[in-house]
C-alpha positions in Angstrom: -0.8 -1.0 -3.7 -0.9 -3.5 -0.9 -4.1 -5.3 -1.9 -5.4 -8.7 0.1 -8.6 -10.2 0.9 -8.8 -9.9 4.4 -7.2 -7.7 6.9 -4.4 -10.2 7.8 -3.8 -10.5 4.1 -3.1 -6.7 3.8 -0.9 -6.9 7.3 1.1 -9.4 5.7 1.4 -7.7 2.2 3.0 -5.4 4.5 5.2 -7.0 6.4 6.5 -8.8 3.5 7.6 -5.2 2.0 8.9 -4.1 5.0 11.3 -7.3 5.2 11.9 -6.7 1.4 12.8 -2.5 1.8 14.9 -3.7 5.3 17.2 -5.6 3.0 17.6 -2.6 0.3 17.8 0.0 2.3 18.0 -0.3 6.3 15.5 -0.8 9.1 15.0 2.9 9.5 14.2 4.1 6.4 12.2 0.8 5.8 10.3 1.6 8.5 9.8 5.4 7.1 8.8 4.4 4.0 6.1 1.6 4.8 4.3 3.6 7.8 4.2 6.8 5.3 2.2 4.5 2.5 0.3 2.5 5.0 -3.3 4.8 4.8 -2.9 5.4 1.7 -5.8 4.7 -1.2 -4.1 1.5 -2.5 -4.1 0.1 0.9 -6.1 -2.2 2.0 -9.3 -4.7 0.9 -10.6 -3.9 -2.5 -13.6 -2.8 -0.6 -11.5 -0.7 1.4 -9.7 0.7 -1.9 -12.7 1.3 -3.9 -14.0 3.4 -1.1 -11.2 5.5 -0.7 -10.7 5.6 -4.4 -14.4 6.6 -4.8 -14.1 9.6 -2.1 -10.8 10.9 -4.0 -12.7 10.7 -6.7 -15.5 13.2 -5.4 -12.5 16.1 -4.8 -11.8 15.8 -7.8 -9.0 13.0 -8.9 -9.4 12.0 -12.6 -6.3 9.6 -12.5 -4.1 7.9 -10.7 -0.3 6.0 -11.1 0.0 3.1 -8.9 2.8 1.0 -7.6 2.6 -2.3 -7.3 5.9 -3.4 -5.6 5.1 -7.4 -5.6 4.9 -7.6 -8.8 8.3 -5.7 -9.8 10.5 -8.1 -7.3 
């Protein structure tokens, strides 16, 4: 879950993981790691989220487990 208020919020959510995942585990696979999570449903505005939670929601999701990475560092 990158959550923020605005756009920029959410961009630097991001870039604050990415600095965070570049000091565990190398630019690379940083890099990897954030860019495959970045359109995900947890990303963004809570507008934004709720949207994409709502459409998931109309295939057929009935659940979901969330990360929430600034609050376990």
């Amino acid at each position: 879950m990158l959550i923020g208020a605005t756009q920029a919020d959410v961009d630097d959510r991001r870039a604050w993981l990415l600095d965070h995942y570049t000091k565990q585990i190398g630019a690379e696979r940083a890099a990897a790691a954030v860019d495959q999570n970045a359109t995900g449903a947890g990303v963004g505005t809570p507008e934004q989220i709720v949207e994409k939670l709502i459409a998931m929601k109309k295939l057929g999701m009935t659940y979901a487990i969330l990360n929430f990475p600034e609050l376990a560092y």
